[in-house]
PAPAZA-745225 format. One line per 2 residues: number of its first residue (from 1); for each residue x, y, z of N, C-alpha, C, O, CB. Coordinates in pm, whole numbers, plus 50000, padded with zeros to 5 digits. Glycine has a CB too. Layout:
<atoms>
NUM	X/Y/Z/X/Y/Z/X/Y/Z/X/Y/Z/X/Y/Z ~ ... $
</atoms>
This chain:
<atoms>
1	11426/09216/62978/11532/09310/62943/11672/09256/62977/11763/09277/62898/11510/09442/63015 ~ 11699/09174/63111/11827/09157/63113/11839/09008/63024/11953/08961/63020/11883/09162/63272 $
3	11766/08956/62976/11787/08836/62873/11840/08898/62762/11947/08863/62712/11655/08752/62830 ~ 11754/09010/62709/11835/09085/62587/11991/09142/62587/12082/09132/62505/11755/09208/62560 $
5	11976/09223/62752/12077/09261/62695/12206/09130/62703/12312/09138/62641/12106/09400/62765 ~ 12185/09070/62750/12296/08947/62746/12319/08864/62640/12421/08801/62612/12272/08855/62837 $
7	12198/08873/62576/12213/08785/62401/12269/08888/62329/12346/08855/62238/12049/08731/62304 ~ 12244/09034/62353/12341/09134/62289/12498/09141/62327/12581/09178/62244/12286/09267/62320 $
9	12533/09104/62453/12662/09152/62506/12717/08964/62408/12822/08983/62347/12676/09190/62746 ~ 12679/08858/62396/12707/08723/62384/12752/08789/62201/12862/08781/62148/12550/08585/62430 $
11	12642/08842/62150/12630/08829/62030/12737/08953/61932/12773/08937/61816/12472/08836/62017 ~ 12767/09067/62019/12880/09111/62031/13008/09078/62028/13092/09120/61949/12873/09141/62095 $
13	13024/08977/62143/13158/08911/62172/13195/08862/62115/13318/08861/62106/13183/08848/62243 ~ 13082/08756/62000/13081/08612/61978/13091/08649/61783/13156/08569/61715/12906/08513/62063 $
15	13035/08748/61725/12960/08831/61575/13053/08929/61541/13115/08953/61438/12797/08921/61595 ~ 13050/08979/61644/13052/09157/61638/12958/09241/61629/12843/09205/61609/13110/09210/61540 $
17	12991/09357/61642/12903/09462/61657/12817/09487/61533/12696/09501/61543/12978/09580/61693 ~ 12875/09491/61428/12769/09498/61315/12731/09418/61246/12689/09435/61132/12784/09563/61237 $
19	12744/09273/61330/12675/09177/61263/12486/09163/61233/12430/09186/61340/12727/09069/61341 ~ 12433/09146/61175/12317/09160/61102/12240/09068/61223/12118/09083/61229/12323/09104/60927 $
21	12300/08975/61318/12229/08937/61433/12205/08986/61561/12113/08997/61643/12264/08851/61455 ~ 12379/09026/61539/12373/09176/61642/12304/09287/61632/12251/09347/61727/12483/09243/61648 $
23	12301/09321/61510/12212/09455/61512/12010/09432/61570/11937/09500/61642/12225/09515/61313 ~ 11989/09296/61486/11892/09221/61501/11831/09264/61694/11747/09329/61757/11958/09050/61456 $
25	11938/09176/61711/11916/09223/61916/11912/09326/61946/11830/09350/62034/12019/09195/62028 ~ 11980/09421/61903/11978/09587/61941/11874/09618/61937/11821/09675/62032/12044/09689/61865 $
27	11819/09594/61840/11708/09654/61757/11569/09660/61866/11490/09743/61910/11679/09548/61604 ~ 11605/09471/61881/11477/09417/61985/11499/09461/62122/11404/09429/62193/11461/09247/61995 $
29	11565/09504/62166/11625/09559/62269/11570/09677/62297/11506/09711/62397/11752/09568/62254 ~ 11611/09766/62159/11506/09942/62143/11400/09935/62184/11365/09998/62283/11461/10012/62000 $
31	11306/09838/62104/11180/09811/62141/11154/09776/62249/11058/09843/62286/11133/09741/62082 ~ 11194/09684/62350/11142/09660/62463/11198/09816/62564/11134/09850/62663/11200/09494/62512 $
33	11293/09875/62529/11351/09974/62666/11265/10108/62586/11261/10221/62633/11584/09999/62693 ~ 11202/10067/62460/11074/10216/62425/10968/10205/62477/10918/10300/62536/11017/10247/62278 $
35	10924/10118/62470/10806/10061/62566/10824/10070/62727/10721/10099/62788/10788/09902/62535 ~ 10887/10059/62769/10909/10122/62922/10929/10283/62920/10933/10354/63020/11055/10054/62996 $
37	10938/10319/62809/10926/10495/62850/11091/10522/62843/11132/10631/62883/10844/10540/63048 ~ 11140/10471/62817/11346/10492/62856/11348/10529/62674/11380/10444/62591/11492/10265/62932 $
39	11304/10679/62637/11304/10726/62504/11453/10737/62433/11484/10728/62314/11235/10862/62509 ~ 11546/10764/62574/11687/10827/62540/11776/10734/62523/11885/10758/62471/11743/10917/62637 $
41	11735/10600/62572/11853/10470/62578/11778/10395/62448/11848/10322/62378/11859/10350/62759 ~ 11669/10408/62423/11603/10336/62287/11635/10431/62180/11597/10393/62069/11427/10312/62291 $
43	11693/10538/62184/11723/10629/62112/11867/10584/62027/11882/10584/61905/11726/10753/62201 ~ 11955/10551/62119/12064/10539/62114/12095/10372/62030/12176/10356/61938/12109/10571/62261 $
45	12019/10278/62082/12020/10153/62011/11886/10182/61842/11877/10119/61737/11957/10009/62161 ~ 11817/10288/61888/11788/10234/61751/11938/10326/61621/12004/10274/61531/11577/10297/61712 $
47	11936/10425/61657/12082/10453/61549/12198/10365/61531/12266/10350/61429/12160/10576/61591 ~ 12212/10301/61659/12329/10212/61603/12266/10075/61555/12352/09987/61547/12449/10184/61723 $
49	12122/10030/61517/12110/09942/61471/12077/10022/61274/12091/09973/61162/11999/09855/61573 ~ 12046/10111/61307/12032/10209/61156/12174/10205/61147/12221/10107/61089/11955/10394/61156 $
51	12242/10276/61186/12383/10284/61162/12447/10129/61090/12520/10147/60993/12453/10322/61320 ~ 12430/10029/61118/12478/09906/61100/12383/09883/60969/12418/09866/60852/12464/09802/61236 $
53	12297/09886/61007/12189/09801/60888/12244/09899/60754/12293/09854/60650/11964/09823/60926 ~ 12223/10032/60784/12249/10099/60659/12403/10055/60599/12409/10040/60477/12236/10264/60689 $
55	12506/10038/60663/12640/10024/60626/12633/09842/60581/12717/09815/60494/12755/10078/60771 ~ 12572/09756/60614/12582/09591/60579/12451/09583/60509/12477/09567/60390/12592/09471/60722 $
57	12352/09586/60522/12246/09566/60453/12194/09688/60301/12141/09662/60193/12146/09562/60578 ~ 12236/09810/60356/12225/09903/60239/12068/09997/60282/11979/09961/60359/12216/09795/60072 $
59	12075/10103/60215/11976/10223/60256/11799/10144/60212/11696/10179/60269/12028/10401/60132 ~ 11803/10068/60135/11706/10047/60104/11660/09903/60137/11584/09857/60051/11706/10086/59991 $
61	11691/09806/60258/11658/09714/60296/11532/09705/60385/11540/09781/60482/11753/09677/60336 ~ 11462/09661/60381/11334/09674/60492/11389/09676/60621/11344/09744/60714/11224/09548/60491 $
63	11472/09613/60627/11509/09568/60832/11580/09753/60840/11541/09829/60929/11716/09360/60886 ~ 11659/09788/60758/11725/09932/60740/11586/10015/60788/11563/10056/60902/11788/09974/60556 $
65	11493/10029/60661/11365/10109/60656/11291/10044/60816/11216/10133/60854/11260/10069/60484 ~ 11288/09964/60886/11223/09992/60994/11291/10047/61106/11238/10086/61210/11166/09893/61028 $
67	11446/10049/61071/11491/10129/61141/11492/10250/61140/11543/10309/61235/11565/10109/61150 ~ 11443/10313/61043/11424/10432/60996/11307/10460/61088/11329/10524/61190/11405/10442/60840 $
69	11208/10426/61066/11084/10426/61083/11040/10416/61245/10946/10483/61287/11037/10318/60997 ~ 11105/10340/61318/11110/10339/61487/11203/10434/61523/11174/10465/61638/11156/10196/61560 $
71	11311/10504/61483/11399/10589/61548/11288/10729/61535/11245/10799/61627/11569/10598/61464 ~ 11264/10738/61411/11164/10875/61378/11049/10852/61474/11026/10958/61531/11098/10888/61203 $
73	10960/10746/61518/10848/10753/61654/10941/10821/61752/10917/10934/61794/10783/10582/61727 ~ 11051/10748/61790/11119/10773/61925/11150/10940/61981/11139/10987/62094/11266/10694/61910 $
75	11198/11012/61834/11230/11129/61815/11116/11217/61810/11116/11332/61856/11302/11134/61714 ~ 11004/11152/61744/10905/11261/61812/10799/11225/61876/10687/11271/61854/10850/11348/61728 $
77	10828/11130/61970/10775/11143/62121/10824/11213/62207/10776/11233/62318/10772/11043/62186 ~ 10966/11274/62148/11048/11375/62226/11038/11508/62176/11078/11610/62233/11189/11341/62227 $
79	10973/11496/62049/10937/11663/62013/11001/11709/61948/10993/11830/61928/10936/11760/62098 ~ 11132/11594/61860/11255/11668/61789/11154/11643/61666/11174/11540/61603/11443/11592/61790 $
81	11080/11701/61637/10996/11714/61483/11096/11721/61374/11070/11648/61278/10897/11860/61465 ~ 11196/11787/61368/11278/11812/61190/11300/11694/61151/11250/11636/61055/11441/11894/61169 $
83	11418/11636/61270/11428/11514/61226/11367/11358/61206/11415/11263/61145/11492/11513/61265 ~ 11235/11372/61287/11183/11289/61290/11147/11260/61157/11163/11148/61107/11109/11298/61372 $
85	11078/11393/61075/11006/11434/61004/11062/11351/60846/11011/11284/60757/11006/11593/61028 ~ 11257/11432/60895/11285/11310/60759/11286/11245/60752/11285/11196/60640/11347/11275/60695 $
87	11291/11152/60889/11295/10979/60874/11162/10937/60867/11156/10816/60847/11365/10892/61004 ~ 11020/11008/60879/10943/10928/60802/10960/10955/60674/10968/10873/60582/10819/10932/60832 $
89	10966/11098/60666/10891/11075/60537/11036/11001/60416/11023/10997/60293/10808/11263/60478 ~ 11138/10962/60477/11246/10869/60401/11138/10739/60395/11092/10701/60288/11420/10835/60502 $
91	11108/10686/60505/11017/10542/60536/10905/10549/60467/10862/10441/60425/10969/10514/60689 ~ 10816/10690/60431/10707/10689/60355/10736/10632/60214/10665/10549/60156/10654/10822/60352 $
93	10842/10683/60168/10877/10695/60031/10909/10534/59986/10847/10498/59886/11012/10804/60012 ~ 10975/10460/60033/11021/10310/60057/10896/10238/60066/10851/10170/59974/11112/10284/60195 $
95	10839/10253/60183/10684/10196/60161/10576/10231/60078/10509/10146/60019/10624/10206/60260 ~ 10561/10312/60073/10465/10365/59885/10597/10319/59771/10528/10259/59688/10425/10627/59854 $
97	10669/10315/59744/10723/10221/59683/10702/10059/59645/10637/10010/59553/10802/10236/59732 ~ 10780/09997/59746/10775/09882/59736/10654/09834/59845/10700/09737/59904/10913/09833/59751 $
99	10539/09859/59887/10481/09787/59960/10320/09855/59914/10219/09784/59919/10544/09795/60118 ~ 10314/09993/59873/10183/10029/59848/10123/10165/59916/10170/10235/60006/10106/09916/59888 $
101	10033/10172/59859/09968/10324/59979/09852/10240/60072/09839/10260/60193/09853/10501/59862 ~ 09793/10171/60017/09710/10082/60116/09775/09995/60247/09718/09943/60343/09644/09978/60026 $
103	09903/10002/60213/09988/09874/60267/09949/09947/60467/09921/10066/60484/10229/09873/60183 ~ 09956/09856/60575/09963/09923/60681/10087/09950/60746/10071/10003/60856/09891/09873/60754 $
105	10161/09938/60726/10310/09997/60759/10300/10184/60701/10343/10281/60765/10455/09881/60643 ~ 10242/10185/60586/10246/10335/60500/10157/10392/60581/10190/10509/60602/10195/10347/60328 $
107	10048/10358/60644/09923/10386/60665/09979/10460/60821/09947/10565/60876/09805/10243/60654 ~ 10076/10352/60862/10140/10405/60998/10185/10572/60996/10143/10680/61036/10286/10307/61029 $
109	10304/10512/60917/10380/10673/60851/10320/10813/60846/10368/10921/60881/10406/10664/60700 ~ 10233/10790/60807/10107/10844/60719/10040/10950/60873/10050/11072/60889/09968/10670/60643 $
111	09983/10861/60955/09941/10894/61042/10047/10968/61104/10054/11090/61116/09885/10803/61098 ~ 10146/10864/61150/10253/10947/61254/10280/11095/61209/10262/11194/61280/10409/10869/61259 $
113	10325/11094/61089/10376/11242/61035/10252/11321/61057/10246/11410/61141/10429/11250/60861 ~ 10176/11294/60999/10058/11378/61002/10008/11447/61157/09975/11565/61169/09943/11282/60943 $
115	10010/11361/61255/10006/11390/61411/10105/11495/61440/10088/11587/61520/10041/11260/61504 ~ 10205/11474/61373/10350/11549/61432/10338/11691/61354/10354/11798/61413/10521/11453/61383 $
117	10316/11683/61255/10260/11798/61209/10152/11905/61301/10148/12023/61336/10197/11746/61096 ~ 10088/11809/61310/09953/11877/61361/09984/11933/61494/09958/12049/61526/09824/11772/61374 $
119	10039/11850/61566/10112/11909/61722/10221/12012/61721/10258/12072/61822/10190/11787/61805 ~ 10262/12027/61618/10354/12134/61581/10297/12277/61535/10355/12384/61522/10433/12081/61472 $
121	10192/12249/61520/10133/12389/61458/10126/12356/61328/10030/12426/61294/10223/12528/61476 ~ 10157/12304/61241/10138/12312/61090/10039/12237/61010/10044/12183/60899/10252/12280/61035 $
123	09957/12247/61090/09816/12250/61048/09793/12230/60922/09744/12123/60885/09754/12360/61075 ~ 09830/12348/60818/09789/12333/60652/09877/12208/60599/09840/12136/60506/09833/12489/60548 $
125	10013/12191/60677/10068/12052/60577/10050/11922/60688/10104/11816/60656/10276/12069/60516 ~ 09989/11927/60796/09922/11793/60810/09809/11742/60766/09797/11619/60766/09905/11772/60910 $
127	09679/11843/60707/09569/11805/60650/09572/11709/60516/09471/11642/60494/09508/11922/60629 ~ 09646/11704/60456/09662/11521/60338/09702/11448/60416/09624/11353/60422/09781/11491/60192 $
129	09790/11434/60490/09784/11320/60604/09676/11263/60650/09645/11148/60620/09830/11356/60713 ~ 09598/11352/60740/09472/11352/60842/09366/11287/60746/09278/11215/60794/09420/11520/60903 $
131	09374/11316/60581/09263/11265/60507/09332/11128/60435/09252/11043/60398/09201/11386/60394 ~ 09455/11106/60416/09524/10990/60340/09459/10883/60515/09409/10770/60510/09762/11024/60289 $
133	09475/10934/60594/09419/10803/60699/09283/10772/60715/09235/10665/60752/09454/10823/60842 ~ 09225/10878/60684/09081/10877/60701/09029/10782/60626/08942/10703/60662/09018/10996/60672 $
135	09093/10791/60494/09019/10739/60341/09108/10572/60362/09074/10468/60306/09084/10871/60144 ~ 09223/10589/60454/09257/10427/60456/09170/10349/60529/09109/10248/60492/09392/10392/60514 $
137	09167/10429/60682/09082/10345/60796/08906/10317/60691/08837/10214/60692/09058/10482/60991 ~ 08878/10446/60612/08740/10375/60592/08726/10282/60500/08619/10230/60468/08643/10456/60563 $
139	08861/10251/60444/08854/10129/60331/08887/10036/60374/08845/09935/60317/08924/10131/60215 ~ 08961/10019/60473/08967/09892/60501/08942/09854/60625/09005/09760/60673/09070/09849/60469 $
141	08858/09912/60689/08773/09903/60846/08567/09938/60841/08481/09887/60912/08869/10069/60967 ~ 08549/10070/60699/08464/10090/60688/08397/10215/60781/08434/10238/60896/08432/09983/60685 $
143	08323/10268/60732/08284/10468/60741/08270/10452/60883/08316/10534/60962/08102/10559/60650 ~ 08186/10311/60931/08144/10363/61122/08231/10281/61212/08218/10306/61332/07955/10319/61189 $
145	08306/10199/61183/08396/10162/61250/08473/10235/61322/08564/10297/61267/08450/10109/61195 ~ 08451/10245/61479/08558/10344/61561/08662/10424/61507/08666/10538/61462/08633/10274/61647 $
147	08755/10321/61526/08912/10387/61439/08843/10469/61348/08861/10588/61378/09031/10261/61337 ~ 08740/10449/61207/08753/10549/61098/08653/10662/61165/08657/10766/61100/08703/10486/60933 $
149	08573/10668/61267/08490/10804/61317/08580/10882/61413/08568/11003/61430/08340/10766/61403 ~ 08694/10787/61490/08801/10902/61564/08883/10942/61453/08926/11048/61500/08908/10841/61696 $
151	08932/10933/61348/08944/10965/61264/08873/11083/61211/08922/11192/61239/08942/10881/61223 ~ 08772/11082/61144/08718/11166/61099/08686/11302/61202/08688/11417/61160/08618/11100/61046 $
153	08660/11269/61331/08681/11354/61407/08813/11406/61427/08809/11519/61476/08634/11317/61497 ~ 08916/11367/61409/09046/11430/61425/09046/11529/61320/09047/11647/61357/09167/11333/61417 $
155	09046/11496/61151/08982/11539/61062/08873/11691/61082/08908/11788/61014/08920/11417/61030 ~ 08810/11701/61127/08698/11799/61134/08792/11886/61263/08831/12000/61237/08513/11720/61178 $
157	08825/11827/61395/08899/11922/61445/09013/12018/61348/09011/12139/61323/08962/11849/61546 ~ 09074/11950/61323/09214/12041/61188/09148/12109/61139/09183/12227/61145/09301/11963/61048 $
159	09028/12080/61069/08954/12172/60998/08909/12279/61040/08913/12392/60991/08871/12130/60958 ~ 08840/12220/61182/08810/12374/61255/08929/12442/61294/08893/12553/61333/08722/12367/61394 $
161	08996/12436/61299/09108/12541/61336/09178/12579/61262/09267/12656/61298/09187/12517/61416 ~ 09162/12529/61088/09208/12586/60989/09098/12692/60929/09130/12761/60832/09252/12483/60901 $
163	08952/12705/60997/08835/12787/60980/08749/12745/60836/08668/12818/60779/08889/12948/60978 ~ 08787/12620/60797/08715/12540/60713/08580/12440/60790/08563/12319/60804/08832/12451/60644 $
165	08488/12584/60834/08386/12521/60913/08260/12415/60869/08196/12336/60938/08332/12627/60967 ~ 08250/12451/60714/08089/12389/60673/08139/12228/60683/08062/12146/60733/08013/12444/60476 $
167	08277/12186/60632/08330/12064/60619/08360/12048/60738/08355/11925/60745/08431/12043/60531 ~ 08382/12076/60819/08425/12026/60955/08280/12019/61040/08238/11918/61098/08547/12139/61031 $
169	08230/12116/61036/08074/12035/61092/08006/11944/61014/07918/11877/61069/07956/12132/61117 ~ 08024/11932/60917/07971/11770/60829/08058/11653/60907/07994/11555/60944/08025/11761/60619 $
171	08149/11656/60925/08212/11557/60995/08165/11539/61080/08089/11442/61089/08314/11562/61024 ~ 08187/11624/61186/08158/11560/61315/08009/11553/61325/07974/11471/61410/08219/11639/61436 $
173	07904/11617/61261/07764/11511/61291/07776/11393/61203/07715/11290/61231/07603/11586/61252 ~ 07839/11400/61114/07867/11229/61048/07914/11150/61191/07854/11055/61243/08032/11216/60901 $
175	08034/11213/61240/08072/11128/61298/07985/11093/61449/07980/10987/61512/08202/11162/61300 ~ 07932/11208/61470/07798/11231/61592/07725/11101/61566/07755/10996/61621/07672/11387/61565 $
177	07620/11117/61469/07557/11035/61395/07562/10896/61453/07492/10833/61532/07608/11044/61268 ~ 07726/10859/61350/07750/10698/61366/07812/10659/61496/07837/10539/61510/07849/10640/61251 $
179	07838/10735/61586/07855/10720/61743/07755/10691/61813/07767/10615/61908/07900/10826/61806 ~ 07630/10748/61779/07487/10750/61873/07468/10574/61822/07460/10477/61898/07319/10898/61807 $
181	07465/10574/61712/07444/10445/61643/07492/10347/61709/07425/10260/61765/07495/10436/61520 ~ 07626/10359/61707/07744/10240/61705/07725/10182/61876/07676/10089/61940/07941/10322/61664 $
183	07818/10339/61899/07856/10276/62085/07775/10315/62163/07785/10283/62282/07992/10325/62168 ~ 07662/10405/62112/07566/10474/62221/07549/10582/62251/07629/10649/62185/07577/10449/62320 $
185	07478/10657/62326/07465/10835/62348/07535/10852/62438/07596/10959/62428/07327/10911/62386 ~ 07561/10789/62537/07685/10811/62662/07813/10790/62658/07893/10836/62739/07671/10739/62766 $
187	07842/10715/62557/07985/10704/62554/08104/10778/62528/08103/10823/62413/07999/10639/62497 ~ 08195/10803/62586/08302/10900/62601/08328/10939/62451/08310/11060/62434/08437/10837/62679 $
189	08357/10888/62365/08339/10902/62213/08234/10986/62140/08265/11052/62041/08318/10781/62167 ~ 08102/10982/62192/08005/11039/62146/08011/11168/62227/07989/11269/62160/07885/10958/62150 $
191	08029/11183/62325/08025/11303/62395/08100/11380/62378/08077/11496/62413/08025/11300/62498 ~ 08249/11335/62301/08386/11425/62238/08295/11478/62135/08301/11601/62134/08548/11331/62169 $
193	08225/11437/62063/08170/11486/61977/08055/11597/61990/08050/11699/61920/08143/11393/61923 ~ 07997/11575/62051/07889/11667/62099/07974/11757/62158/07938/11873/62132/07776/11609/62196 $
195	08097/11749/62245/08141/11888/62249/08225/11951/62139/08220/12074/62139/08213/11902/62363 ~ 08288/11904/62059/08356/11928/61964/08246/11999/61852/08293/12088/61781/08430/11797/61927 $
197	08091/11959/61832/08012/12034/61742/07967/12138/61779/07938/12236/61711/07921/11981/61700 ~ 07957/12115/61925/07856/12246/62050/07957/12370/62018/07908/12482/62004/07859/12200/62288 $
199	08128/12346/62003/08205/12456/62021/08225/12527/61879/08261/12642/61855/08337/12414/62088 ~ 08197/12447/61811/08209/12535/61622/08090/12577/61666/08100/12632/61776/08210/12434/61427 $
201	07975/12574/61620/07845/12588/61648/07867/12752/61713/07854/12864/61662/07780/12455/61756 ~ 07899/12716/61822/07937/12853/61907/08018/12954/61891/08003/13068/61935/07977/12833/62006 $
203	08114/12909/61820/08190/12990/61713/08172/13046/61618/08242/13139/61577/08253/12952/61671 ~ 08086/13006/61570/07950/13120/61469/07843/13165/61527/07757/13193/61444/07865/13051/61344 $
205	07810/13186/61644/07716/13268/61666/07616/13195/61691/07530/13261/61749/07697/13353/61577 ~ 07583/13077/61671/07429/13023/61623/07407/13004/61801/07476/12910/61840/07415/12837/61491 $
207	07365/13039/61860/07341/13009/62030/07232/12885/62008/07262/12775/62056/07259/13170/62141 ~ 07073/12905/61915/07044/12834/61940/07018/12721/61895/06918/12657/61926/07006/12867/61971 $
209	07108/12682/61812/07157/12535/61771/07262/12479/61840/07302/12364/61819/07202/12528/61636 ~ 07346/12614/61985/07430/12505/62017/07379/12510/62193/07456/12485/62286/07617/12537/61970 $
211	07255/12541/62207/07231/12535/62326/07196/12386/62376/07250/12341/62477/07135/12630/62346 ~ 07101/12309/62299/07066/12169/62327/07182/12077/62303/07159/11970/62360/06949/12125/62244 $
213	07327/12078/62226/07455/12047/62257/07497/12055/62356/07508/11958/62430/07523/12091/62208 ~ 07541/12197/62392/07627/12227/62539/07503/12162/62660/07547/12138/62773/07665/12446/62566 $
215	07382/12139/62639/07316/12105/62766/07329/11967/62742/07374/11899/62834/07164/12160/62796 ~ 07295/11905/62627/07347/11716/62616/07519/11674/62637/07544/11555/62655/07310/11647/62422 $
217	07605/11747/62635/07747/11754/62677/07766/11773/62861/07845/11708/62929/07815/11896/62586 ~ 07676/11871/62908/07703/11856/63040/07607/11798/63064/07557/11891/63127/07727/11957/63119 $
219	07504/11693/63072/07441/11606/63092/07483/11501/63124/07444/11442/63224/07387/11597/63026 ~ 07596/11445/63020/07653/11324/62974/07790/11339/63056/07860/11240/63078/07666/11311/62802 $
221	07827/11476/63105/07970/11462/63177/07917/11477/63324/08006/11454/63406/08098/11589/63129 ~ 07807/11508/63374/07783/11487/63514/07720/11355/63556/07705/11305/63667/07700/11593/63560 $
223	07686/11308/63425/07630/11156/63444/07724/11057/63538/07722/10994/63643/07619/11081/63289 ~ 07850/11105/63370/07934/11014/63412/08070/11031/63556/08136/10953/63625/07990/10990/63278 $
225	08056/11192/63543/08199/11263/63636/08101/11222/63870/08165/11256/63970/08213/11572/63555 $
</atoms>
């Protein structure tokens, strides 16, 4: 960090402030002081590297669009959802553009908004999100590959709490299923699941389809606790 900021204070002195190398350092600068958790000082360098890029490079430059795209994480790791919200979905639009819907930069977007949604309460307009990732991770990782079964379990949660139960318990024994398979019957992964089916289950009434759940769930958490 103090190497950066000194190639910034050099590159300042030496460029100026909105030079496209300067901004360059800012930028890398955001990133390393976001990664330490300092949300409010990475806050501040990523706008003035947006600020610059947009005014010398123009609204539609990639180095611009990732500035777009890291200020909107920063903002809602802090919970400011509105605005975050437009700067992805400005960054969505640029990347389904010029880069693709498969592309993984979109795939990012995609997710992020969709999370931010979902933590917000708005549930009904994060669900194309929650499934635009689902249907990416399983195309290009494949149906039992981790990433695409926490996935699909994220998926079936939204669902259950949007009360779209028959599809949301298909998920998660899909995703039950290829967990027992994959990583094993004990693993912290498989056991999210077994409680996550035990509690729909129980939410309709069925006691005794979710009794041998809730007893393989606390089985597996006194094993391990």
């Amino acid at each position: 960090e103090p190497l950066h900021r000194r190639v910034l204070s050099a590159c300042e002195e030496r460029l100026g402030e909105d030079h496209p190398d300067t901004l360059t350092i800012a930028f890398n600068l955001a990133q390393l002081i976001k990664a330490q958790g300092k949300d409010a000082e990475a806050e501040q360098l990523y706008r003035r590297a947006l600020a610059g890029r947009d005014a010398t490079l123009g609204p539609n430059h990639p180095c611009t669009i990732s500035s777009v795209h890291r200020l909107a994480d920063v903002l809602a790791a802090q919970g400011r959802s509105y605005e975050a919200g437009q700067l992805y979905r400005r960054a969505l639009r640029w990347y389904e553009t010029h880069l693709g819907e498969d592309n993984k930069e979109t795939a990012s977007v995609v997710k992020s908004l969709g999370t931010m949604l979902e933590a917000g309460g708005k549930h009904r307009e994060a669900e194309p999100y929650f499934r635009r990732v689902l249907a990416w991770r399983e195309g290009k990782l494949g149906e039992n590959h981790p990433s695409s079964l926490a996935c699909a379990n994220n998926l079936a949660c939204l669902l259950h709490s949007l009360g779209e139960l028959p599809e949301a318990e298909h998920l998660y024994r899909r995703a039950l299923a290829a967990h027992d398979w994959t990583v094993g019957e004990d693993h912290p992964s498989t056991l999210t699941n077994v409680h996550n089916l035990a509690q729909l289950v129980l939410s309709q009434g069925r006691l005794q389809d979710a009794e041998p759940l809730c007893r393989r769930s606390l089985a597996g958490c006194e094993a391990r606790l």
